[in-house]
C-alpha positions in Angstrom: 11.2 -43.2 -25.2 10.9 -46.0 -22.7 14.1 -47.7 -24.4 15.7 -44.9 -23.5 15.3 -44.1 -20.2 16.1 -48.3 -19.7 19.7 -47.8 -21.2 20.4 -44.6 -19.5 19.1 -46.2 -16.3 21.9 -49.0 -17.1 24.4 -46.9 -18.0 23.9 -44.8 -14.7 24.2 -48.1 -12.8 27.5 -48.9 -14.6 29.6 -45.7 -14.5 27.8 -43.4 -12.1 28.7 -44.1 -8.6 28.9 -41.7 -5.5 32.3 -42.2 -5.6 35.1 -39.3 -6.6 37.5 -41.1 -7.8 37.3 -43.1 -10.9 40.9 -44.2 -11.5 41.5 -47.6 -11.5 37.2 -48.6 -12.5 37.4 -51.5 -14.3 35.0 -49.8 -16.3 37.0 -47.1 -17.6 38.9 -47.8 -20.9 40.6 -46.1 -23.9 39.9 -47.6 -27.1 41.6 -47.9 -30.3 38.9 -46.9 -33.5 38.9 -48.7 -36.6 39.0 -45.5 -38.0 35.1 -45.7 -39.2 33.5 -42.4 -40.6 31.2 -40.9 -37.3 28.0 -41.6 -38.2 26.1 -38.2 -38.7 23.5 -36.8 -37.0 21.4 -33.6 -36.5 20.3 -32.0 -32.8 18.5 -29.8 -31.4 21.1 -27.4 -29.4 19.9 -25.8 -26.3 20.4 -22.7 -27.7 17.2 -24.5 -30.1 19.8 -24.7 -33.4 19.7 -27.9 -35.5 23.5 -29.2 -35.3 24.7 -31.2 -37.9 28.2 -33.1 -36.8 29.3 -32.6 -41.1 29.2 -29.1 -39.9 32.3 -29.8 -37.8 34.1 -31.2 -41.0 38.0 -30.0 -40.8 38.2 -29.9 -36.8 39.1 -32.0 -34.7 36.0 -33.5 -32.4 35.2 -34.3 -28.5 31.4 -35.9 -28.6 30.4 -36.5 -25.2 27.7 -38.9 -24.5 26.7 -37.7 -20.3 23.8 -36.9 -18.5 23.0 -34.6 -15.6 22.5 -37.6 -13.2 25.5 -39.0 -13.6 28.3 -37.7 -11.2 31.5 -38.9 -13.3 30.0 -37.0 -16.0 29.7 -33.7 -13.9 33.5 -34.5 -13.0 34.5 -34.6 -16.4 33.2 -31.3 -17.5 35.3 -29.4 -16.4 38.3 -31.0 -18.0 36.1 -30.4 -20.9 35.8 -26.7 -20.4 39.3 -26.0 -20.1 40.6 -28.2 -23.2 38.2 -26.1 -25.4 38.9 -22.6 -24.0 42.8 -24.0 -24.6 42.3 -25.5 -28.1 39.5 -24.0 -29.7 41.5 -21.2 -32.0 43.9 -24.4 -33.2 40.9 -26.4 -35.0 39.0 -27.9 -31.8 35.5 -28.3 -31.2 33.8 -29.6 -27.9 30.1 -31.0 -28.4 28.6 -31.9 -25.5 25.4 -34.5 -25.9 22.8 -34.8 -22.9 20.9 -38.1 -23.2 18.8 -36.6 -19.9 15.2 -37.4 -20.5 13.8 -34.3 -19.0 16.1 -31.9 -21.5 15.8 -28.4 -21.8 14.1 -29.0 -18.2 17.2 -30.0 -16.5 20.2 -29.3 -18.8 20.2 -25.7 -19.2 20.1 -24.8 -15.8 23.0 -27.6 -15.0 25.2 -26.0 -17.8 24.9 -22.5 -16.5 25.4 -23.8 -12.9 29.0 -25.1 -14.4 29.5 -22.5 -17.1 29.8 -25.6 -19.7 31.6 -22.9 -22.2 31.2 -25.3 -25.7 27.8 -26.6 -27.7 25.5 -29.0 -26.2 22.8 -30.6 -27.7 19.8 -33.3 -26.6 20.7 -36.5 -27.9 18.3 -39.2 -28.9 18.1 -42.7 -28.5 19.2 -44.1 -31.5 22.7 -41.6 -31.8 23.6 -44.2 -29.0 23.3 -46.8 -30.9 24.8 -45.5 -34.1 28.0 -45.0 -32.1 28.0 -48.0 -29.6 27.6 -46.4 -26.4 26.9 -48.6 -23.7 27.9 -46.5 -20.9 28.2 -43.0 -19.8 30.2 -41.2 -19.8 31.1 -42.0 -23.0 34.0 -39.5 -25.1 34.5 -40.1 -29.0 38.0 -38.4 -30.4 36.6 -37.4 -34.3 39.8 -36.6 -36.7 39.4 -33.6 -39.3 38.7 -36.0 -41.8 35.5 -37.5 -39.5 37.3 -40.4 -38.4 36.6 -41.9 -35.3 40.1 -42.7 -33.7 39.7 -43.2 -30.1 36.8 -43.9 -27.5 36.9 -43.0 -23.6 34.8 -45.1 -22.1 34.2 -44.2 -18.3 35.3 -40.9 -16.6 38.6 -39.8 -17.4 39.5 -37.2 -14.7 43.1 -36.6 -16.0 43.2 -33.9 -18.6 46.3 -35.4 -20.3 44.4 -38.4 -20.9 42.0 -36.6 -23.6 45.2 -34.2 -23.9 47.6 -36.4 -24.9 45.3 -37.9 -27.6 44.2 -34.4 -28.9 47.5 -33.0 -29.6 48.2 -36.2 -32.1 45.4 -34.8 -34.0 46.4 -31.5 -34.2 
């Protein structure tokens, strides 16, 4: 647990600022995949379901790795919100994952507040890991097949940025 709250305490230093506008943060990238199989992993929604990702297999997959505290995070959601409500019915999941320390505590109230509209779930400390996350927020672009083929890394407040790479997919 205390590993955790270290790397989220780094990550928040790296992408979280009290700025509103991320364009042009060094820190923000786009990258390429190997095309690697997503590791799996099972989480606890906060609607208290176990969530496999392999129960996603044949759509097309936003993970994103944010956390409460984080203001690009919050900035991003809603970008999120509307890409799901506009892509869902053509093979499109959003998964939100909360790496906030204090959970059920702090995240359900925060994704009512924004009427977060796709599946969230409480991420542990070693998903992180398994997928190389080193700051938040953190995006990862999963093909049907459970390919990983693109990492945002940083807030990306343009919608045709994550749009863009979504329709290639679909």
């Amino acid at each position: 647990m205390r590993e955790f709250v270290l790397i989220a305490l780094f990550c928040c230093s790296v992408c979280c600022s009290n700025e509103t506008d991320n364009a042009g943060n060094p820190n923000n990238a786009i990258q390429d995949s190997n095309s690697s199989l997503a590791p799996d992993f099972t989480l606890l929604s906060t609607d208290f379901k176990q969530v496999s990702l392999s129960h996603y297999r044949g759509k097309i997959v936003l993970l994103d790795f944010w956390a409460t505290w984080c203001k690009s995070c919050q900035e991003e959601i809603p970008i999120f919100i509307d890409l799901y409500d506009q892509y869902h019915d053509q093979g499109f999941e959003m998964v939100g994952i909360s790496i906030d320390s204090e959970r059920l505590k702090v995240v359900n109230p925060f994704i009512k507040k924004l009427g977060v509209n796709y599946t969230i779930l409480l991420g542990e400390p070693d998903l992180m890991d398994k997928y190389n996350i080193v700051a938040i927020p953190t995006a990862v672009l999963i093909d049907q097949s459970g390919k990983i083929r693109k990492m945002f890394i940083g807030a990306q407040l343009e919608k045709p940025i994550y749009e863009n790479e979504l329709k290639k997919l679909l």
